[in-house]
C-alpha positions in Angstrom: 38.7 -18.3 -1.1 39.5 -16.4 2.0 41.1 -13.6 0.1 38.4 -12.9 -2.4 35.7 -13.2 0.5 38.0 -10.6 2.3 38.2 -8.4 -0.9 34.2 -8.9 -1.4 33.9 -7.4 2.3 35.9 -4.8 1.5 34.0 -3.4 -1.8 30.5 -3.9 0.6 32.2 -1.7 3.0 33.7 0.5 0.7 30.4 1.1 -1.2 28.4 1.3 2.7 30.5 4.2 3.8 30.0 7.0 0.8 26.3 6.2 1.4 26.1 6.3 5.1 28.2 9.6 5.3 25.8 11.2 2.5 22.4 10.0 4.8 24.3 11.7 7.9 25.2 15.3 6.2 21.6 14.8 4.5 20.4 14.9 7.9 22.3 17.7 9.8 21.4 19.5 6.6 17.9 19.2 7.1 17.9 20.1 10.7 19.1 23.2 10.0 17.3 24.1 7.3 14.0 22.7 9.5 13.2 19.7 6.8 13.0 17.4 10.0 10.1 17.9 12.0 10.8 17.1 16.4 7.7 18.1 17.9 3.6 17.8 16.6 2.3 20.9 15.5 -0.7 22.7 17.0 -2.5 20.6 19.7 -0.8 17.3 19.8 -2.8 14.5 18.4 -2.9 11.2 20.1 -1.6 8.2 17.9 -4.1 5.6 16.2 -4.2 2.5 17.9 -1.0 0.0 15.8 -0.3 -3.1 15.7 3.5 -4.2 14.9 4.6 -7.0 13.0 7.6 -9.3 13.8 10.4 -9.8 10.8 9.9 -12.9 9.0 10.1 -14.5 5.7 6.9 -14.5 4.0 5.4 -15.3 0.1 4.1 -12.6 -1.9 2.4 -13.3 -5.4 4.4 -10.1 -7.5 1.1 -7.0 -7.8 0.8 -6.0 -11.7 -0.2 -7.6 -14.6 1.8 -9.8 -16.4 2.1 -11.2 -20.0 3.8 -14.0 -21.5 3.2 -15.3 -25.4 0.7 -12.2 -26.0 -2.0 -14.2 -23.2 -2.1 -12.8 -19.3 -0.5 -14.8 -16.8 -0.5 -15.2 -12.7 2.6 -12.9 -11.4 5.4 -14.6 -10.1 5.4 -15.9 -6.0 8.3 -14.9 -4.5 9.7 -14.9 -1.2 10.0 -11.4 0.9 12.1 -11.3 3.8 11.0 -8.2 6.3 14.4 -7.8 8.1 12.3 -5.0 10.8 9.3 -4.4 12.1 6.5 -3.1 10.6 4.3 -0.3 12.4 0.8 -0.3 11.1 -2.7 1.2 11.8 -4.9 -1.6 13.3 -8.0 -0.3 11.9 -8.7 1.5 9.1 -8.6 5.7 9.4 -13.1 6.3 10.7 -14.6 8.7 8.9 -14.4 10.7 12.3 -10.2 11.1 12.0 -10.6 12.0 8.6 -13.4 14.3 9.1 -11.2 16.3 11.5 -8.6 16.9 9.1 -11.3 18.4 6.9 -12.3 20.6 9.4 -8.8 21.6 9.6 -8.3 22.5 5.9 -6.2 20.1 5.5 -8.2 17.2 3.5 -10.6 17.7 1.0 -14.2 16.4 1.8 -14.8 12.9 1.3 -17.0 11.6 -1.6 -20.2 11.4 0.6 -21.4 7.5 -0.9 -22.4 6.6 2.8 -23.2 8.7 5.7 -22.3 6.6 8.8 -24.4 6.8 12.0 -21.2 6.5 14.2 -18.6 7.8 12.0 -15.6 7.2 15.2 -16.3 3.7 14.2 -16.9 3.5 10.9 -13.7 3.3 8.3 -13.6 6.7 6.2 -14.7 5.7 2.1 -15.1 7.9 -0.8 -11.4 9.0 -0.3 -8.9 8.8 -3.2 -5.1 8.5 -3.0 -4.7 11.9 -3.4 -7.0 12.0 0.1 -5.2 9.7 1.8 -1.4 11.6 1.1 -3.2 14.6 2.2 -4.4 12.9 5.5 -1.2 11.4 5.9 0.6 14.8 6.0 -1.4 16.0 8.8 -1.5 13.4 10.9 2.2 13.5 10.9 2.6 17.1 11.7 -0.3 16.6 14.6 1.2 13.7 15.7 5.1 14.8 15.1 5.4 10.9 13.9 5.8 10.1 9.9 2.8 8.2 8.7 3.0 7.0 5.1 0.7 5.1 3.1 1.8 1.2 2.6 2.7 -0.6 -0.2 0.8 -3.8 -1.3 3.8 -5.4 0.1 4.0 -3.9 3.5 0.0 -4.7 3.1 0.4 -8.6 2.6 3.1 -8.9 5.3 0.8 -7.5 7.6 -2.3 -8.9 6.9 -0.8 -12.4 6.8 -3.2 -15.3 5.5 -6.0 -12.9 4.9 -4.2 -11.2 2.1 -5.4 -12.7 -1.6 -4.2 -14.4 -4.4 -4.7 -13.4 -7.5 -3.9 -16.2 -9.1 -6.1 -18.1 -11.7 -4.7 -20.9 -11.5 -4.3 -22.0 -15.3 -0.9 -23.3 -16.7 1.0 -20.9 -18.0 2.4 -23.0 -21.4 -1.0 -24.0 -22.2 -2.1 -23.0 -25.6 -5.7 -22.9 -25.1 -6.3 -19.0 -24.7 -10.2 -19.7 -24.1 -9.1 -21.8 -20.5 -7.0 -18.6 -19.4 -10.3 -16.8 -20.4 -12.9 -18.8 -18.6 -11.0 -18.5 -15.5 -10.4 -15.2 -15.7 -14.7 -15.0 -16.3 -15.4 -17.0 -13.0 -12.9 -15.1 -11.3 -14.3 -11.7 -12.0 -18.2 -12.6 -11.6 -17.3 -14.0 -8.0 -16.0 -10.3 -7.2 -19.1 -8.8 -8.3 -21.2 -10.4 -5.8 -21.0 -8.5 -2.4 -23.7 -9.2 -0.1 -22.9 -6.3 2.3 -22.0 -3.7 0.4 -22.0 -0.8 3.5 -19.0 -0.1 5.4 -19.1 -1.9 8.7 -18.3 -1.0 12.1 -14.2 -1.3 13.6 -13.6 -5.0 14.0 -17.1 -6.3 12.3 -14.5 -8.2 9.8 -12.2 -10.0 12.5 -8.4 -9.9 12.7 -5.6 -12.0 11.3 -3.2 -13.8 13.3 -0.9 -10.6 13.1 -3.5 -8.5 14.9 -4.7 -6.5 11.7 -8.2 -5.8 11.9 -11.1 -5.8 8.9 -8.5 -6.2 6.2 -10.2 -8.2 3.3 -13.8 -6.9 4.3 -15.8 -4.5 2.1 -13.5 -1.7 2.5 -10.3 -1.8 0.0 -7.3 -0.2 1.0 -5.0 2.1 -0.9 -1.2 1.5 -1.7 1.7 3.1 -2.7 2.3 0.6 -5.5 1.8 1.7 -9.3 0.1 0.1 -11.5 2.7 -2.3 -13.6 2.2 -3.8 -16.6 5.0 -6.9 -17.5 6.0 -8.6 -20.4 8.1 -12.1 -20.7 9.1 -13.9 -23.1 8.6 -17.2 -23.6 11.7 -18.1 -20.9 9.9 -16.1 -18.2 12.8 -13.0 -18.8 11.5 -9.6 -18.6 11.1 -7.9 -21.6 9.3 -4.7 -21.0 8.0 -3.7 -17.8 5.9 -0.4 -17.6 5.0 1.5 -14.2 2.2 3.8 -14.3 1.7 5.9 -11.3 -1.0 7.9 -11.8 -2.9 4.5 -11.1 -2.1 2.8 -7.5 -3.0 -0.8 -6.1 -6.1 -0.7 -3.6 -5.7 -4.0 -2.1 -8.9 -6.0 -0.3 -10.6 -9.1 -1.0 -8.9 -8.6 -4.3 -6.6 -5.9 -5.6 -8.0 -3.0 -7.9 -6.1 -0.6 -9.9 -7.3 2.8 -9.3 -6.5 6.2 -10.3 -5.4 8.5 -7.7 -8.0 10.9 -8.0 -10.6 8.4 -7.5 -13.3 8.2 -5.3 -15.9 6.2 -5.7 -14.8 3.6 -7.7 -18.1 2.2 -8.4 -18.6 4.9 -10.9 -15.9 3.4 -13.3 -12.7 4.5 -12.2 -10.9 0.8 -11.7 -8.6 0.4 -14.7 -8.6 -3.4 -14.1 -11.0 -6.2 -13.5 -13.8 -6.1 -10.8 -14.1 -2.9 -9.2 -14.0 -2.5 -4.7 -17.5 -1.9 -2.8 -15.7 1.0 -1.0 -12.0 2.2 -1.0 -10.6 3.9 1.9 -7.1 3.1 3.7 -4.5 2.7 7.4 -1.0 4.3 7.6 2.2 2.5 8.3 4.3 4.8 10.7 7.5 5.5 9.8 10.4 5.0 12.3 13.4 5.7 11.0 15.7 8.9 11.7 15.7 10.2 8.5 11.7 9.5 7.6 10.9 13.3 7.6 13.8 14.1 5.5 12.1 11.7 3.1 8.5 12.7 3.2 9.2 16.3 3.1 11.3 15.3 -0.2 8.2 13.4 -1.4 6.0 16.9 -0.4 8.1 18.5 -2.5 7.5 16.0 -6.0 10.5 13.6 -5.3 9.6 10.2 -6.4 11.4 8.1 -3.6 
């Protein structure tokens, strides 16, 4: 046993060194060539106010839908382990931040559904993905930080018990389509009932116990998870799954599938279920060394 644990370590390693020596010429590479970024560009910009979230093990209900026996089932709960910190925006990015990269030329206006009196405290809406990437890219030359836009799973991490669960509830193996269907009914006329529909003020909607404030309020948030579409068979295997990435996750009191171009997603732009009373988004910043290399890739149409 000792031997073939010794001879396990030794393929890891062996398999660890190719891809650490590739990540360290990648890097010199880009210096030189000026993919990595050191200092902000023009005036520097302070940094958003973050909040960072321990490691820990945490359960995640799997984002898509998924199908099993030709009916829709709940996605799978798994468990996640966050092995570093995460660095997220605790607030969502005002309409004032996002403003001032418009003024810049380096966003596109917003969609203007609401027209805040204080827009330094009011979370930016009417944005799409596409926004948001934009946005993202200039704070992180003003800043000379990488800021990305999280994935429903960096989302649920953060937010903690305040993130939802899509589940419906209804056994899986049961035969009776119409109980699957009648969930799914109550589910999605509960959505539709919003009794304060206009974007609130920073911190109206509380924080969770990981110091993320307004998530779950009336402003959804984008992702950087596709749209996925799952098949299983009758064991629970995978038999098809489908990404679609022109439609991403916006995750709030419930999750939404949007396409990136989107806006206002009131105006029938969700491609699934109940649509969000407003969509805007917060940045995870990205420490590690070689972030720039891999958002300049991503500038560039690399899928990473």
């Amino acid at each position: 046993m000792a031997a073939l644990s010794e001879k396990r370590d030794a393929t890891s390693l062996s398999l660890a060194i190719p891809s650490v020596l590739f990540l360290l010429l990648a890097g010199l590479l880009a210096k030189q060539t000026g993919l990595l970024f050191d200092a902000p560009v023009g005036t520097p910009l302070d940094e958003p106010p973050i909040v960072v979230v321990a490691p820990r093990d945490f359960s995640y209900r799997v984002a898509g839908e998924f199908f099993r026996n030709g009916y829709a089932v709940d996605g799978p709960m798994t468990t996640v382990r966050m092995s570093a910190p995460l660095a997220i925006m605790k607030y969502q990015v005002t309409a004032a931040d996002y403003a001032r990269c418009v003024a810049e030329e380096a966003c596109p206006p917003a969609e203007p559904e609401h027209v805040p009196s204080d827009p330094a405290l009011t979370p930016a809406t009417g944005v799409s993905f596409d926004d948001a990437v934009a946005y993202a890219a200039w704070i992180s030359r003003r800043t000379g930080a990488v800021w990305v836009i999280p994935t429903d799973e960096q989302l649920a991490f953060a937010a903690g018990s305040r993130f939802p669960d899509d589940a419906l509830g209804v056994d899986s193996d049961t035969s009776n389509p119409a109980l699957r269907w009648l969930a799914d009914y109550r589910r999605e006329t509960a959505r539709k009932a919003s009794r304060e529909p206009e974007p609130q003020s920073l911190g109206h909607f509380g924080e969770s116990e990981t110091g993320l404030s307004d998530f779950a309020g009336n402003v959804w948030e984008w992702t950087a998870t596709c749209s996925r579409r799952v098949t299983l068979d009758r064991s629970g295997s995978v038999i098809s799954d489908a990404a679609s990435c022109g439609i991403y996750i916006a995750t709030g009191k419930h999750r939404a599938a949007l396409s990136s171009f989107v806006r206002n997603p009131k105006g029938g732009g969700c491609a699934v279920g109940a649509p969000p009373d407003n969509v805007g988004f917060r940045l995870v910043k990205d420490s590690r060394w070689y972030a720039p290399l891999l958002q300049t890739l991503r500038a560039k149409g690399l899928h990473l």
